[in-house]
KOLVOFI-421403 format. One record per residue (C-alpha): x, y, z. Coordinates in steps of 0.1 Angstrom, whole numbers, plus 5000, padded with zeros to 4 digits. Example, Ala and Ser with C-alpha at 12.3 -4.5 7.8 and 13.67 -1.06 7.14 Angstrom:
<nodes>
512349555078513749895071
</nodes>
This chain:
<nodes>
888957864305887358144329883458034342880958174325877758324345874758394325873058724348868958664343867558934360864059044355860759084377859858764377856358884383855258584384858158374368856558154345857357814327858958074295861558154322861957844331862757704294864658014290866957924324867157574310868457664274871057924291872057624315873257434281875457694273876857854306878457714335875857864361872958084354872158364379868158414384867958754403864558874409864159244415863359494443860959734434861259924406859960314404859160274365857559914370854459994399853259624389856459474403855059544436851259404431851959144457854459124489858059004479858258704499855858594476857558694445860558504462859358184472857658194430861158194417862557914445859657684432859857804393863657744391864357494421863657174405866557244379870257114388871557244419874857454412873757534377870257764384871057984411868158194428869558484441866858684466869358954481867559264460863659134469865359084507866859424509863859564493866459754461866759764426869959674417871259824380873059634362876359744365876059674403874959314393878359284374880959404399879059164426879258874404882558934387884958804414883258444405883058424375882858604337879958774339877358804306874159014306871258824294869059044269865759004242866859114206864659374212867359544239870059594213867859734181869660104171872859994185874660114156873160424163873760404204869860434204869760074222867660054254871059954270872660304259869160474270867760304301870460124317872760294342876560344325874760214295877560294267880360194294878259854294877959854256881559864250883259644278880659404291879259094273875959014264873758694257871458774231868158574229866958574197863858464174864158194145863758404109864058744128866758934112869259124136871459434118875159304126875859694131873959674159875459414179877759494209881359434205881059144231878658884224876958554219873558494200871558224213868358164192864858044207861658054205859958024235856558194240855058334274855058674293854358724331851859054320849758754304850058534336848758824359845858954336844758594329844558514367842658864374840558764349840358434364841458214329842757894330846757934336847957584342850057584307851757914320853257794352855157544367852557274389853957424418853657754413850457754402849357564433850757824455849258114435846057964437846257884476847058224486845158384458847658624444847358824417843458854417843459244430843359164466845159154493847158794493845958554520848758454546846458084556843857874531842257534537843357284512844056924507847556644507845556414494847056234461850356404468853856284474856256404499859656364510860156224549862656394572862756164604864956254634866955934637867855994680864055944683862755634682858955684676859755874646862055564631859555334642856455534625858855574591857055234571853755354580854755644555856855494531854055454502853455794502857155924496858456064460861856174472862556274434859656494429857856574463855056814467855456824509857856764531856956514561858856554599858756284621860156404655859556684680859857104677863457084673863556834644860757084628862757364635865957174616863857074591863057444587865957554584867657304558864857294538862757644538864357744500862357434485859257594494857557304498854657324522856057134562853656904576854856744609853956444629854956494670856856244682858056464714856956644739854856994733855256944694853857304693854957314651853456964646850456734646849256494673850356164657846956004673844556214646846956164616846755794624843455794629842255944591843855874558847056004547847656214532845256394549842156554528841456864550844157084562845157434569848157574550850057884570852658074555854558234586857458464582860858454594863258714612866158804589869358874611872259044607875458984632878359204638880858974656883459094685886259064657884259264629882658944606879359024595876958684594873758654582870958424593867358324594865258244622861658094620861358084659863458324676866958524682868558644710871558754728872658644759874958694787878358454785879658534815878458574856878058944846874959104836874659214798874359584793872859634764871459914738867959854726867160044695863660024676863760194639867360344651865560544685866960444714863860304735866160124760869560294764870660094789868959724795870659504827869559204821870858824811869658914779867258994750865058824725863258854689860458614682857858544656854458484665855158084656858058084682856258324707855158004725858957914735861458114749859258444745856758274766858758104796860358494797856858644807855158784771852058664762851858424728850658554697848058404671849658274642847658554619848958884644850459114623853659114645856359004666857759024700860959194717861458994753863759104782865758814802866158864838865859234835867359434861867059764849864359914838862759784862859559634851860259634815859259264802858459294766857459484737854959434709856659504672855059574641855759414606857759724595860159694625863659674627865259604660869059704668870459524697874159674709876859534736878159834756880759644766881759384752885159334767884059324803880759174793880358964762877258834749877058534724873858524697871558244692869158184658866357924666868857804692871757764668875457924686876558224666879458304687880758614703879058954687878559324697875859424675872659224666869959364639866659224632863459274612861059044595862258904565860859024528862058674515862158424538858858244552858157844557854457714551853557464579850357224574847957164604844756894602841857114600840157064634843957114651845357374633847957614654845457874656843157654684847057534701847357914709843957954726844857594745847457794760846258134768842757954781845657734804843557384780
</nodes>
């Protein structure tokens, strides 16, 4: 028997606990269900009334507790900033499994007719109509005409009240919205005050106190095995609400990178050396833990895209940095693009490097640029050893930026890619630009937060 993908697409604006009931009554009766939050939409203005990589990390808390495998959380459209139709949806999804639409009753009324919103607003609407399948949510005691049902399909009755429109006038109205959202949702929403008809906040004081976490110790160090009792009464590894690293940058970083789709906020304890993304362990040890008073950051991440020497595409994240660099004695010679114009035709150097403001205090730094606070509304491009120009160091991006890196020859001299210091192998073309999905929230005590470690640094402290 063929596996059976329910597609729930939808704005998601913000998802509430009716999706969530919704996602767990399609779970019961398909093998996977398919959450795919939408880009923006030109007839739906509201869809955009905060940044996706909110909207993204909404649905990862909404829908991540459910079983892993079964409620997928697909982010490519909010990531790539599109609308996907429908039809699209199916032919991506249809080499995995057998694909069905997931619709209201409301979406197939004048069927009959081929007056349906899926004949009228959906691209290839009759095509769909007739060839495609369709899960059809329906109300207890509301009649449907069986004339207008499509030829493929499965009714699947509930009754499930909620609507995101109510979720987003309630909070700009500032009502209660506790019983509309999921506990962590509703925390997020309220620390970065979204949908209140301002611009969302990207740091908030707030507290740990009372809550659980899961711990995440790096087991080659041995302060952060020794320090893992001290902990151990404050761990719910089934239902966490924060995620606690023992270890140094690099454990962080790991940590990161394993765990960002939880979405739960990262709140690290420095058992190495700089521990630039952690806290010193000498004033968490000093207070109660969790701690009361603490500074949440949400901090973006660099969305990469790699074009290898033997034409494989690969994808990554990076929450620090990226770069290419020489893998041979020879200089790189590289093509610097910035929003496709050439701004460095020819860079001779050992190589070239993309960094967020959280990782400009690494390798941007020991290559000459000057660290960025954690709020700086941008990120840095960084020569290595350059040759030619000479006197070209570094470059201050904006948000909106999209970097192109090119080999110009990649035969005489290759160049292998690094994400957050993570071998990608051999490639001759390297994109970058900040993500619209991706971000990790890190949690500093209050009178250390990474704001005053950047001042340490530029002040030489």
């Amino acid at each position: 028997m063929a596996r059976r993908m329910a597609l729930f697409g939808g704005s998601f604006n913000p998802p509430g606990l009716h999706h969530l009931r919704l996602a767990e009554v399609l779970a019961r009766e398909f093998d996977e269900v398919r959450v795919v939050p939408c880009g923006p939409r030109p007839d739906k203005p509201e869809v955009n009334s905060v940044p996706s990589v909110f909207r993204a990390a909404l649905c990862d808390l909404t829908f991540g507790d459910l079983e892993s495998g079964t409620v997928v959380v697909d982010l490519f459209d909010l990531e790539q900033d599109t609308f996907t139709r429908n039809f699209a949806l199916e032919e991506r999804y249809k080499g995995e499994a057998e694909v069905w639409h997931v619709v209201g009753a409301d979406w197939i009324e004048g069927g009959a007719q081929k007056r349906s919103a899926i004949h009228t607003g959906w691209s290839k609407g009759p095509e769909l109509w007739q060839h495609s399948r369709f899960a059809i949510l329906t109300r207890p005691g509301h009649a449907i005409d069986a004339a207008d049902l499509p030829p493929n399909h499965v009714l699947i009755p509930v009754e499930i009240p909620g609507s995101s429109t109510l979720i987003r006038d309630s909070l700009m109205h500032r009502r209660e919205v506790a019983n509309l959202l999921t506990p962590k949702a509703h925390r997020y929403i309220n620390r970065y005050g979204l949908y209140r008809g301002t611009n969302p906040a990207s740091w908030s004081r707030g507290s740990l106190e009372d809550l659980k976490c899961i711990l995440q110790t790096d087991p080659r160090n041995g302060k952060s095995v020794d320090w893992q009792d001290r902990f151990r009464p404050h761990v719910n590894e089934a239902s966490p609400d924060f995620i606690l690293t023992l270890g140094g940058d690099g454990a962080m970083l790991r940590c990161i990178r394993e765990h960002w789709r939880r979405r739960l906020p990262f709140f690290g304890v420095n058992a190495g050396h700089v521990g630039f993304l952690l806290n010193a362990p000498e004033q968490v040890f000093e207070q109660s833990f969790p701690p009361s008073e603490v500074i949440f950051r949400q901090l973006p991440q660099i969305y990469i895209e790699l074009e290898t020497t033997t034409g494989e595409t690969i994808e990554a994240y990076a929450f620090n940095d990226a770069w290419l660099e020489r893998s041979t004695s020879q200089s790189a010679w590289l093509e610097i693009k910035v929003n496709d114009i050439p701004r460095l035709p020819k860079l001779v150097s050992d190589g070239a490097l993309v960094s967020t403001a959280a990782g400009s205090t690494a390798y941007a730094r020991a290559m000459g640029a000057s660290p960025l606070l954690a709020d700086t509304p941008a990120w840095l491009l960084v020569g290595s050893n350059v040759l030619e120009p000479a006197h070209w160091k570094s470059a201050l991006l904006s948000n909106d930026t999209t970097v192109e890196i090119t080999n110009l020859d990649c035969e005489n001299r290759p160049t292998i890619a690094y994400v957050d210091g993570v071998a990608q192998g051999e490639v001759r073309n390297f994109r970058a630009r900040q993500s619209r999905a991706a971000a990790a929230e890190l949690v500093f005590l209050a009178n250390r937060d990474m704001a005053e470690k950047i001042a340490g640094i530029q002040f030489m402290r």
